[in-house]
C-alpha positions in Angstrom: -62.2 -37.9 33.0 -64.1 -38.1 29.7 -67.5 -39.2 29.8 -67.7 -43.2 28.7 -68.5 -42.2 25.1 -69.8 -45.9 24.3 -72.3 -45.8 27.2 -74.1 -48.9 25.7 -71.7 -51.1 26.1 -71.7 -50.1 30.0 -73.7 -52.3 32.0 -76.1 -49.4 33.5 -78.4 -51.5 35.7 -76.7 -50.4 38.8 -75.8 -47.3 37.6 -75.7 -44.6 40.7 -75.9 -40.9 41.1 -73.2 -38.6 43.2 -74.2 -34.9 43.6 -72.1 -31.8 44.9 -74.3 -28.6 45.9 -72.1 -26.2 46.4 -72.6 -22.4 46.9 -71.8 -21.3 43.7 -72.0 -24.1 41.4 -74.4 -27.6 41.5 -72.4 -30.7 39.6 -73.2 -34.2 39.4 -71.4 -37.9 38.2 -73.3 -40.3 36.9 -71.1 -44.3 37.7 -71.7 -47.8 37.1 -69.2 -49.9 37.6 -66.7 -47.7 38.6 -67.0 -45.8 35.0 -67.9 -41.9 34.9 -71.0 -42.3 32.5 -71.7 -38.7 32.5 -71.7 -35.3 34.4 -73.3 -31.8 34.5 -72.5 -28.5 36.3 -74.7 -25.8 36.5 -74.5 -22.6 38.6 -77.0 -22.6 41.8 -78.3 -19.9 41.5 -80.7 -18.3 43.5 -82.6 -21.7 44.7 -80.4 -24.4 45.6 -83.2 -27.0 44.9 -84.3 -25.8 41.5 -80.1 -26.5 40.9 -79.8 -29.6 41.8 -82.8 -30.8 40.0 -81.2 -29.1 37.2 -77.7 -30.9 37.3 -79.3 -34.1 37.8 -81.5 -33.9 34.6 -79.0 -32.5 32.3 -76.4 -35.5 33.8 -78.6 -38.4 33.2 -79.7 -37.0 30.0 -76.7 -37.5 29.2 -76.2 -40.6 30.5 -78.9 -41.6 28.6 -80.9 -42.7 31.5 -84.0 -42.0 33.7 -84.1 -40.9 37.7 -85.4 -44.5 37.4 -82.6 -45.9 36.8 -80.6 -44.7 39.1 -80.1 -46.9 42.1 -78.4 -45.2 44.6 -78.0 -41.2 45.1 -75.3 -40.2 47.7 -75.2 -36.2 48.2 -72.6 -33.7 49.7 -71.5 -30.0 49.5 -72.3 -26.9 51.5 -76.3 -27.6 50.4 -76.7 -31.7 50.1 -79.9 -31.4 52.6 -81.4 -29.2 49.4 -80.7 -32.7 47.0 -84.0 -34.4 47.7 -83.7 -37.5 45.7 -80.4 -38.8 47.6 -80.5 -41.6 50.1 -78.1 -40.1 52.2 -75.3 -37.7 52.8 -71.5 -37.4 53.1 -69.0 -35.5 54.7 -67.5 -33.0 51.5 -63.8 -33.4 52.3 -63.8 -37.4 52.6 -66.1 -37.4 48.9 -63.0 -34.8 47.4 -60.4 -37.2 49.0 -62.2 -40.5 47.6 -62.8 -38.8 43.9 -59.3 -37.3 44.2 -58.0 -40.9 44.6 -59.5 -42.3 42.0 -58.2 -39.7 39.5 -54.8 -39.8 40.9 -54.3 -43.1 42.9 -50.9 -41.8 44.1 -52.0 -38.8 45.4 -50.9 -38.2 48.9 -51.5 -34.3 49.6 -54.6 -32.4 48.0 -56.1 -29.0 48.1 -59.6 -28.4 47.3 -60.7 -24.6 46.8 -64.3 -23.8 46.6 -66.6 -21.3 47.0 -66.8 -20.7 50.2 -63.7 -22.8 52.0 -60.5 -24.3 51.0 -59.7 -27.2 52.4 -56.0 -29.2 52.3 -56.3 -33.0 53.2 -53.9 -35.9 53.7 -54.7 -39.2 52.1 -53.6 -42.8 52.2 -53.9 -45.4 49.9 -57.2 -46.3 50.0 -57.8 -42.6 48.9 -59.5 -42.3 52.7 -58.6 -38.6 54.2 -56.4 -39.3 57.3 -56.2 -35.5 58.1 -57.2 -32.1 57.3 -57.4 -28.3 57.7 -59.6 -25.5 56.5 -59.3 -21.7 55.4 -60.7 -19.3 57.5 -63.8 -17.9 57.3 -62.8 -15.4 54.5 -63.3 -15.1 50.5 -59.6 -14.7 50.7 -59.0 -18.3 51.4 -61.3 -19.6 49.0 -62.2 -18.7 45.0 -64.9 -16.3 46.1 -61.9 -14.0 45.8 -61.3 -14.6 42.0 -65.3 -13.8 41.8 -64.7 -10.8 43.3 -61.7 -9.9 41.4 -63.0 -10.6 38.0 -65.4 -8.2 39.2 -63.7 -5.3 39.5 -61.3 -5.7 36.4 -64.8 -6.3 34.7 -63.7 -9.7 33.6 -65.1 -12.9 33.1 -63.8 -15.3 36.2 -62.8 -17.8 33.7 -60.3 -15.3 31.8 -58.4 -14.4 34.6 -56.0 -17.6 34.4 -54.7 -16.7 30.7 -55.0 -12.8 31.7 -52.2 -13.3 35.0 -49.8 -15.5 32.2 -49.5 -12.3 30.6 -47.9 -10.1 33.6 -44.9 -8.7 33.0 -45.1 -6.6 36.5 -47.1 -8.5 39.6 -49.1 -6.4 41.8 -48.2 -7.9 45.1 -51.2 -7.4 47.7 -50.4 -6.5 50.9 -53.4 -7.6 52.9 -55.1 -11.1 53.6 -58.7 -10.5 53.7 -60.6 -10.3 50.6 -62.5 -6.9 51.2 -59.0 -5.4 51.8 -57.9 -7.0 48.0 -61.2 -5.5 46.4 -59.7 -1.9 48.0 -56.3 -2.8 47.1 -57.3 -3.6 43.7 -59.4 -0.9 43.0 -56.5 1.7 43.9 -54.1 -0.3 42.0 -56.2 0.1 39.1 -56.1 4.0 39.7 -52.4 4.0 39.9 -52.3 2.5 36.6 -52.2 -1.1 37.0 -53.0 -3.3 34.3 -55.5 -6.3 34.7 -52.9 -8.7 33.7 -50.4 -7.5 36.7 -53.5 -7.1 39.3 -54.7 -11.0 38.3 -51.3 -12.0 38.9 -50.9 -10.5 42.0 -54.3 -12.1 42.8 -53.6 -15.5 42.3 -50.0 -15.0 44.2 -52.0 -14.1 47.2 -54.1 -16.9 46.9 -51.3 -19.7 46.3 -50.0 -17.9 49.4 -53.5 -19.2 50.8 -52.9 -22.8 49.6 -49.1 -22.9 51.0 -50.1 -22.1 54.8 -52.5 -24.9 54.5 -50.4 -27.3 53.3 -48.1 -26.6 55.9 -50.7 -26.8 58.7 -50.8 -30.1 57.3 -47.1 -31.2 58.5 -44.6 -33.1 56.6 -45.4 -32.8 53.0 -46.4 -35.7 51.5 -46.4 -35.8 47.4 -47.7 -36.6 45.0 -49.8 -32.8 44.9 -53.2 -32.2 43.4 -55.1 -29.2 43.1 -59.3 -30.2 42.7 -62.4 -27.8 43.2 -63.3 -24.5 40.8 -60.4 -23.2 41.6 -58.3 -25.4 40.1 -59.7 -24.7 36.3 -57.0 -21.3 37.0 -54.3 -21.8 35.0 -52.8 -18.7 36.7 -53.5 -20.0 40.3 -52.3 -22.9 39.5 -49.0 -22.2 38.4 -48.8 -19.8 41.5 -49.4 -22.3 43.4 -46.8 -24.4 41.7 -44.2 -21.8 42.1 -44.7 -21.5 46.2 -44.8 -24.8 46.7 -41.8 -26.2 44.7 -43.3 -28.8 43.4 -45.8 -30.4 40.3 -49.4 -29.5 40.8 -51.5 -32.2 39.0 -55.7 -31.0 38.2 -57.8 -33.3 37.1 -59.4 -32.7 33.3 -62.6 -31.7 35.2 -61.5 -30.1 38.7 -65.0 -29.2 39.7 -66.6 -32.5 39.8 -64.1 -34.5 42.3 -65.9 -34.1 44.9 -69.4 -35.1 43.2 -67.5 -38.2 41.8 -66.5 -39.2 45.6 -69.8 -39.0 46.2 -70.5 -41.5 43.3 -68.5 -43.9 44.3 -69.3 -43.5 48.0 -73.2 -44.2 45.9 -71.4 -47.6 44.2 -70.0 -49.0 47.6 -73.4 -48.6 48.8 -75.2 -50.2 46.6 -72.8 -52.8 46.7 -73.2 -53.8 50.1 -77.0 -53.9 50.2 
């Protein structure tokens, strides 16, 4: 997933852009020839368009190269209508299945959790989604809920991973929806709780999350990979491991999959003019 670090030696003249607004977070992949030349994230913010334009600059910066040189842009996410400089758009789910693929070619099952959804898809061997389900319209489903936890422990969201591998005593939630959890949390905390046992618990509730989707899904099909901002949670991730039964693989960079699908959807395109 490393950047190539001898870009030079890259042929860039047909070098393409993929970008992935999301609610929380804007990332983009720069590609040419099927080789990640660079990528950015950056948070969105406030205005979705002043983020895009900021993950594309800092990504072909370092790329080395200009919006010039970019010769196809493909866009997706909750906001790709706000990503002005892409020729077209595409469907979220079948750019995390593509970039998925191309990470993990024998991928068969794989969850993405973002911001605002999670999503568990099916994929063949062409890395093309074949089926899917979604999370319900709750930050339970989805790793709104570790933003909102973090918030109440008064930790960073990134710390909460190492913080639940610490837990000698899991706080098991007993409630689904995410402002139910905040509650929950908040009177665990009163009971004497530590942050370590409440981030556990957390994180079991999510996996919980992951393991009815999956299911919705049918017959499970392995290999397993987690993608999406969720899946830089070393806590969630083993969670998730241990309700499912099996490996979870996550890519070096998680939160770019679907941005890289969206590159290579870019690449195909510009192939075929």
């Amino acid at each position: 997933m490393n950047p190539n670090k001898n870009i030079n030696r890259v042929n860039t003249q047909n070098a393409v852009l993929g970008v992935d607004l999301g609610s929380i977070t804007a990332k983009a992949v720069v590609l040419a020839g099927s080789k990640i030349l660079a990528w950015a994230i950056v948070p969105s913010g406030g205005k979705l368009s002043t983020a895009a334009g900021d993950v594309i600059e800092q990504a072909l910066s370092k790329a080395h190269l200009s919006a010039n040189d970019i010769k196809y842009t493909v866009a997706t996410g909750y906001a790709a209508a706000n990503v002005t400089p892409a020729n077209e758009s595409a469907n979220d789910i079948s750019c995390s299945g593509m970039g998925s693929s191309y990470v993990f070619p024998d991928v068969r099952t794989v969850v993405d959790i973002g911001g605002q959804f999670s999503r568990a898809f099916r994929l063949d061997e062409d890395g093309c989604v074949v089926s899917f389900v979604m999370s319900e319209r709750c930050a339970a489903g989805s790793g709104r809920l570790l933003h909102v936890i973090a918030r109440v422990l008064h930790v960073g969201v990134e710390d909460l991973g190492p913080l639940s591998l610490k837990s000698k005593n899991r706080v098991d939630f007993t409630t689904g929806c995410a402002v139910f959890n905040e509650s929950e949390a908040i009177s665990r905390i009163a009971e004497g709780a530590t942050k370590e046992d409440i981030a556990a618990g957390v994180h079991r509730s999510l996996a919980a999350k992951v393991q009815s989707l999956v299911e919705r899904l049918g017959e499970f099909k392995p290999d397993f990979a987690l993608v999406g901002g969720g899946a830089k949670n070393t806590g969630l991730v083993k969670a998730v491991a241990e309700k499912l039964g099996h490996k979870v693989l996550v890519p070096e960079e998680p939160q770019i999959i679907a941005a890289l699908g969206a590159a290579l959807m870019a690449e195909r395109k510009e192939c075929n003019k």
